[in-house]
C-alpha positions as CSV (number, residue, x, y, z in Angstrom):
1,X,30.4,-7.8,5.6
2,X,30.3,-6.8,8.9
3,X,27.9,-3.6,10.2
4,X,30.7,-1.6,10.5
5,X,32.1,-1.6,7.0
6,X,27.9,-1.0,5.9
7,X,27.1,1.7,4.1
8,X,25.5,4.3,6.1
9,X,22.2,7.0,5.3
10,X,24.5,9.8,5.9
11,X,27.6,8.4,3.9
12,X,24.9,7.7,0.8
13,X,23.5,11.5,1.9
14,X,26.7,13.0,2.0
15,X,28.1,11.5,-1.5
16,X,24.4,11.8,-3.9
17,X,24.5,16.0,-1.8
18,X,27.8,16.2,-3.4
19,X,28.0,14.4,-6.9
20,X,24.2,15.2,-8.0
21,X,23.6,18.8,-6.4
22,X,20.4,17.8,-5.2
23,X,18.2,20.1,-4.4
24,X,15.9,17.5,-1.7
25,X,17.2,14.5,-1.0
26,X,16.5,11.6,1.4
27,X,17.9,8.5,2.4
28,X,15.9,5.9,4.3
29,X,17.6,2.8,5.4
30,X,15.5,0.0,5.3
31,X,17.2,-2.5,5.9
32,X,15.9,-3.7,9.3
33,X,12.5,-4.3,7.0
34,X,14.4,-7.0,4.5
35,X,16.4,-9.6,7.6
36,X,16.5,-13.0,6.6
37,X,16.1,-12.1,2.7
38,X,19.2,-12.2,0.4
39,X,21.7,-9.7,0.5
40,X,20.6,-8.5,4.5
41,X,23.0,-8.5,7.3
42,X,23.1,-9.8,10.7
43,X,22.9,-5.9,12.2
44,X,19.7,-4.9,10.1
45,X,21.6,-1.8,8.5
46,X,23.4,-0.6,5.6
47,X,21.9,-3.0,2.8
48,X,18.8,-2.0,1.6
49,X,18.0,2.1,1.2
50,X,15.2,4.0,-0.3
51,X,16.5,7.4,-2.0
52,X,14.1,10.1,-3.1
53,X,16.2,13.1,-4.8
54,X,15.9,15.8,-6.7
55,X,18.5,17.1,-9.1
56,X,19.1,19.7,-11.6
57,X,21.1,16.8,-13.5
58,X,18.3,15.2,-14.3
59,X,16.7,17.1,-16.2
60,X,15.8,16.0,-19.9
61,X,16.8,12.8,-19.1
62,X,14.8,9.9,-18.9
63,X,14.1,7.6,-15.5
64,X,16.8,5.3,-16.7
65,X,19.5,8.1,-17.2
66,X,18.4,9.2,-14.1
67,X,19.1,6.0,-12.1
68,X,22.2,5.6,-13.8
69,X,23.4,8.6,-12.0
70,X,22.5,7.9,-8.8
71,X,24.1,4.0,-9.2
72,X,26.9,5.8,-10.6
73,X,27.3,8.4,-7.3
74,X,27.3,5.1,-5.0
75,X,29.0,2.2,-6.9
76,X,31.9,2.4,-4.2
77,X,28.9,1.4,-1.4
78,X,27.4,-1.3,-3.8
79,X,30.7,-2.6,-3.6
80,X,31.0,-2.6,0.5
81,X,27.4,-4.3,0.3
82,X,25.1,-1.4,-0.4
83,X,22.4,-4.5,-1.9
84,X,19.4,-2.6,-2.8
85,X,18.6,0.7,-3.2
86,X,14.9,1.8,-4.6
87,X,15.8,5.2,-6.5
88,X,12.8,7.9,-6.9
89,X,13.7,11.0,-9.2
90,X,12.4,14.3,-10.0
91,X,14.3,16.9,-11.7
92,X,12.3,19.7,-9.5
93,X,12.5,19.8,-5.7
94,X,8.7,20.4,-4.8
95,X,7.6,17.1,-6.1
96,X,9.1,15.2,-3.2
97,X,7.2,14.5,-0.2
């Protein structure tokens, strides 16, 4: 995978905005903080993300359900290399930092 094909914050922003009508979301790459582990690139971007989002989607469902979502928004960028993404959920917007 070269950096170019990576997933980027603002393609994984731009897609969880759209399919999960969050109401706060952000998208961290950390990628840069995981080179020389598996699944990191030579360009230090676009394989290891952070999301915290809030969604009226979520609520009544549990953390699982919730994560399932949010795979389910980005499986496209899993499959251009996306290799880790730590998901944090709330179903009200205030509880994110």
């Amino acid at each position: 995978m070269t950096s170019a094909s990576a997933p980027t914050a603002e393609n994984l922003h731009a897609r969880l905005q759209h399919r999960l009508a969050a109401t706060a979301l952000q998208v961290i790459d950390e990628s840069h903080q995981h080179a020389g582990h598996v699944g990191a690139n030579d360009s230090g971007v676009g394989t290891h993300f952070r999301v915290r989002i809030a969604s009226p989607l979520f609520a009544g469902k549990s953390r699982v359900a919730c994560h399932r979502l949010v795979y389910d928004a980005v499986q496209d960028f899993i499959d251009q290399g996306l290799h880790a993404l730590a998901i944090e959920t709330e179903n009200t917007p205030s509880a994110l930092p």
